[in-house]
C-alpha positions as CSV (number, residue, x, y, z in Angstrom):
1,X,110.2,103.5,91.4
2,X,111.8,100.0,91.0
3,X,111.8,97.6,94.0
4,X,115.2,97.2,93.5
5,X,116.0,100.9,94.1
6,X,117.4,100.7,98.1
7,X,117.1,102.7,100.8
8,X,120.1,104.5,100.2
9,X,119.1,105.5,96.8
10,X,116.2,107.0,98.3
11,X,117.8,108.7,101.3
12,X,119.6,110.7,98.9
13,X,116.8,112.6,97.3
14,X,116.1,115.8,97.5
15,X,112.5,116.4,99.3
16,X,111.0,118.2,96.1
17,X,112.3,114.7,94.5
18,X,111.0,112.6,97.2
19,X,107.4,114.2,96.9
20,X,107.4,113.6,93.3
21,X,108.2,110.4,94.0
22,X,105.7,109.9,96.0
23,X,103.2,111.3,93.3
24,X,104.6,108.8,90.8
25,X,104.2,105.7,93.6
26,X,100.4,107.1,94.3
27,X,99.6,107.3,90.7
28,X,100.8,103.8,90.4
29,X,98.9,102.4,93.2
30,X,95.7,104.3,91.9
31,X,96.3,102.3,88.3
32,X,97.3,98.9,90.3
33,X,93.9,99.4,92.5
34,X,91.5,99.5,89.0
35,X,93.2,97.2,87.1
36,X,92.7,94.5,90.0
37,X,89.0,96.1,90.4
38,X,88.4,95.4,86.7
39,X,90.3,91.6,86.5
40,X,93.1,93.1,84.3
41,X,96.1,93.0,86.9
42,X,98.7,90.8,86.1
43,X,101.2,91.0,89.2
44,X,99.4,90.8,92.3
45,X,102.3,91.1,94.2
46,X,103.1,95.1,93.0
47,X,100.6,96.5,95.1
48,X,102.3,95.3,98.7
49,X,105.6,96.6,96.5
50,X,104.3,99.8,95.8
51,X,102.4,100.4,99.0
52,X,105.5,99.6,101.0
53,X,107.7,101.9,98.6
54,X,105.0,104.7,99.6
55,X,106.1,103.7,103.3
56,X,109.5,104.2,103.0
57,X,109.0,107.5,101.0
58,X,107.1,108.6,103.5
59,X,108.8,107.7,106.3
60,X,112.1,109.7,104.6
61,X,110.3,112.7,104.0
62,X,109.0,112.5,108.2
63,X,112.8,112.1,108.9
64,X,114.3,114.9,106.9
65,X,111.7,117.3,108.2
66,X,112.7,116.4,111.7
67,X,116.2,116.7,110.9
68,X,115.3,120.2,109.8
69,X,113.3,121.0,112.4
70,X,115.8,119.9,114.8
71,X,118.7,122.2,113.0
């Protein structure tokens, strides 16, 4: 995911899409994590990115399940 997608792109995901998107975000993190563990990261800055994109997914997903929940 791009930091520049918003909140609203993300709110309207399916939640099959948002859980793949949260695959893709912890597959990134896991690369982000070894390349700073073996001195080859670049961008220091995508891992708080990344980590806070998982956040929002995450927090999303929580919200439509309690909106379904609650229907």
């Amino acid at each position: 995911m791009k930091t520049t997608q918003r909140h609203s792109d993300l709110k309207a995901l399916s939640p099959d899409q948002l859980a793949d998107e949260l695959l893709n975000l912890k597959k990134e993190q896991f690369n982000l994590r070894f390349q700073g563990a073996t001195g080859q990261l670049e961008n220091v800055a995508r891992i708080r990115e990344v980590r806070r994109d998982i956040a929002r997914v995450r927090t999303l997903q929580r919200q439509k399940t309690l909106a379904a929940a609650k229907a």
